[in-house]
C-alpha positions in Angstrom: -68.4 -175.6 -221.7 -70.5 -178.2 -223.5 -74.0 -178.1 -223.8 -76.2 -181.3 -223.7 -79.5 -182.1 -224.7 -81.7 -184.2 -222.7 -81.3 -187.4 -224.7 -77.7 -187.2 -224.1 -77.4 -186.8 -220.8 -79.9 -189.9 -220.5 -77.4 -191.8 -222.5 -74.4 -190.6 -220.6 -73.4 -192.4 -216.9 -75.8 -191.7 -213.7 -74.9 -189.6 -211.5 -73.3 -186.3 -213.1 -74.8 -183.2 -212.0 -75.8 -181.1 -214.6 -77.0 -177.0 -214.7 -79.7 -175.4 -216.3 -80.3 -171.9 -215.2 -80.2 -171.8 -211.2 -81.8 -175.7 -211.6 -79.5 -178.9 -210.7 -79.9 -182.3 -212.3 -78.3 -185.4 -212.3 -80.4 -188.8 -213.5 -80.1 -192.3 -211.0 -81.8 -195.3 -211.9 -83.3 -194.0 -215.0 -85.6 -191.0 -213.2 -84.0 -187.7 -213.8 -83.9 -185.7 -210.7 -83.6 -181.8 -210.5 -83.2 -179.3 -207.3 -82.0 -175.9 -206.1 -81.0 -176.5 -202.9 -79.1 -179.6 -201.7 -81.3 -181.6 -200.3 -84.4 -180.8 -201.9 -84.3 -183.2 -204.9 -87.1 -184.1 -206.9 -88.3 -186.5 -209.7 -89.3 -184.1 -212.5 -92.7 -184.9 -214.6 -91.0 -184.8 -218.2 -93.0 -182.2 -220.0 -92.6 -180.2 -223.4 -90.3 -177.7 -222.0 -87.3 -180.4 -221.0 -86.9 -181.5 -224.5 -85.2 -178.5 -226.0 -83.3 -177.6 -222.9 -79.4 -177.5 -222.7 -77.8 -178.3 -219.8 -73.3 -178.6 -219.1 -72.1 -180.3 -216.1 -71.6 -178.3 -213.1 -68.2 -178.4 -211.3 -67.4 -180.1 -208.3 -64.5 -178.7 -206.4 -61.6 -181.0 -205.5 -58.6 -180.6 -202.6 -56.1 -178.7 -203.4 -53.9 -181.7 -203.3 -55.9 -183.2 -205.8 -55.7 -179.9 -208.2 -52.3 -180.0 -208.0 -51.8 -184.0 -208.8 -53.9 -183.0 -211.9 -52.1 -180.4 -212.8 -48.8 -182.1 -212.6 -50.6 -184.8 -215.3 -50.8 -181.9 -217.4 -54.5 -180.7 -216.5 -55.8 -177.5 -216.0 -56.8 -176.2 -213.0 -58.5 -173.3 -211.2 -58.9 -171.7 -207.8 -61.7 -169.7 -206.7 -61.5 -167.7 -203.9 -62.4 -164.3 -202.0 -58.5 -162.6 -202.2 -58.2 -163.3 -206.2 -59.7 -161.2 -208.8 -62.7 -162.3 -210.1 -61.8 -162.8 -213.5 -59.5 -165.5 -212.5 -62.7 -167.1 -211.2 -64.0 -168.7 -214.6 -60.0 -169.2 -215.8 -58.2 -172.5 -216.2 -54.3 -172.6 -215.8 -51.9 -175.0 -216.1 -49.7 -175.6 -212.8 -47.0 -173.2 -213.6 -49.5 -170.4 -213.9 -51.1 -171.4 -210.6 -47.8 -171.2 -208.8 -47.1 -168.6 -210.3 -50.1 -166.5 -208.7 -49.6 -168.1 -205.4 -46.0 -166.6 -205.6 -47.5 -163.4 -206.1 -50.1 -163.6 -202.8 -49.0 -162.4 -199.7 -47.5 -165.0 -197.5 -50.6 -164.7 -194.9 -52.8 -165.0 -197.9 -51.2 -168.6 -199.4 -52.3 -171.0 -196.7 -56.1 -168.9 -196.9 -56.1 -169.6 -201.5 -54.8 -173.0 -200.4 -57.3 -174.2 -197.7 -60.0 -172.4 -198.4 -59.9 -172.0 -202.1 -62.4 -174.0 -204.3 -60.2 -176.4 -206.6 -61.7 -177.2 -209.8 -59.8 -179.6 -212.3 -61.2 -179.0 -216.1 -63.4 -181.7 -217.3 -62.6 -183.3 -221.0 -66.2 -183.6 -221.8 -65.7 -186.9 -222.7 -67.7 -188.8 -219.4 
């Protein structure tokens, strides 16, 4: 995944959330904002130790309707979820591979991947 400075998520569009560590951030209205739970957001006090920090977008999950419209447009996609092996977890496929592994899960298990899963839809990095 990319890695951006702070200058450059300043200068891309409010509202992306961003990672650094265990730390969230997303900038609105020109203050950036950081937090590790939901709803405990705060202004952060710019000091010293932002400037040479790298953050990447984090991932927001989509339906899995959505996943597979994407996919279908040629996007890559990925599931996580508590049935699949992990290493699938940080993996993007294109659709064919994703049916393909939902071919291979038990019929009881393809409606669990498929409801429950976290769909993710790779980002171009290009906001």
């Amino acid at each position: 995944m990319k890695e951006y400075s702070l200058q450059e998520i300043f200068d891309l569009p409010e509202g992306i959330e961003y990672i650094n560590a265990d730390a969230h951030f997303e900038v609105k209205n020109g203050v950036l904002y950081n937090w590790f739970k939901p709803n405990d957001k705060q202004s952060v006090r710019l000091t010293k130790m932002y400037v040479n920090m790298k953050f990447i977008k984090a991932e927001n999950p989509v339906s899995f309707q959505e996943a597979v419209n994407a996919g279908l447009e040629g996007k890559m996609i990925k599931v996580k979820h508590y049935s699949l092996n992990d290493s699938w977890h940080d993996i993007y496929f294109g659709i064919n591979k994703i049916f393909e592994m939902l071919s291979k899960a038990t019929t009881k298990g393809i409606p669990s991947i498929i409801q429950e899963g976290e769909w993710y839809i790779e980002e171009n990095d290009e906001c």
